[in-house]
N, C-alpha and C positions, 0 to 999 in steps of 0.2 A: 512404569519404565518405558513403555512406549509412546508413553505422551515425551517421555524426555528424549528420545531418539527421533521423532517426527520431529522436532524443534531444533535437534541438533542435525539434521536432512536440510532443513529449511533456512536454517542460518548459514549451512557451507555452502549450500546454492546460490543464498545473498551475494554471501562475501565473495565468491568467484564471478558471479555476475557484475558486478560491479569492481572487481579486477580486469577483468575481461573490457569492461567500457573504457575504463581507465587507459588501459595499455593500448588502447586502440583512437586514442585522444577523443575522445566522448567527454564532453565538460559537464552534463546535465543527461538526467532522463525524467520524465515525469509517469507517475500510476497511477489510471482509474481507476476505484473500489468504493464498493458498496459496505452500508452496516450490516450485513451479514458476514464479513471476512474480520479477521484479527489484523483491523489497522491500530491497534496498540503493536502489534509489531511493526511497523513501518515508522513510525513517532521514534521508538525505542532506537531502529537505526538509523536515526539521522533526516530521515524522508520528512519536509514540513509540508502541513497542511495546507495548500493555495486555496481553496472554492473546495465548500460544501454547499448542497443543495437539496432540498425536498422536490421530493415528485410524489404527487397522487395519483393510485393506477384510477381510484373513483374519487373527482374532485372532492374536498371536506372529508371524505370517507378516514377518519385515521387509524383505522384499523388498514387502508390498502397503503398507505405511503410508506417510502422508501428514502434513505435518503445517501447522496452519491456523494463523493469525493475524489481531489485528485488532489494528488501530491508530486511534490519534485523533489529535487537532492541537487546541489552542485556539488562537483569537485574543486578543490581546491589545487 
């Protein structure tokens, strides 16, 4: 139950956030995130993926690497 209430937090944050940009004539915003965060939620609302990218904290090393993303959204 509180995994469905953390996600229902998260989504009305979205959705006001991006009211909020709207109503303020904001045509676009973009987010950086890494593979440790839930960017299947950001897919999910609308956010597409521009640039992903590997980084190694130890070159080769693939147990240190990370890899980032940024996404955007226009409004319509």
């Amino acid at each position: 139950m509180a995994f469905y209430f953390s996600n229902l937090i998260l989504q009305t944050a979205y959705n006001n956030f991006c009211e909020y940009l709207q109503k303020n004539g904001v045509r676009s915003f973009y987010l950086y995130t890494d593979d440790s965060s839930d960017y299947g939620f950001y897919e999910h609302n609308g956010l597409e993926k521009l640039v992903e990218k590997r980084f190694y904290w130890d070159e080769g090393n693939e147990e240190t690497v990370e890899t980032y993303y940024l996404y955007g959204r226009n409004f319509s």
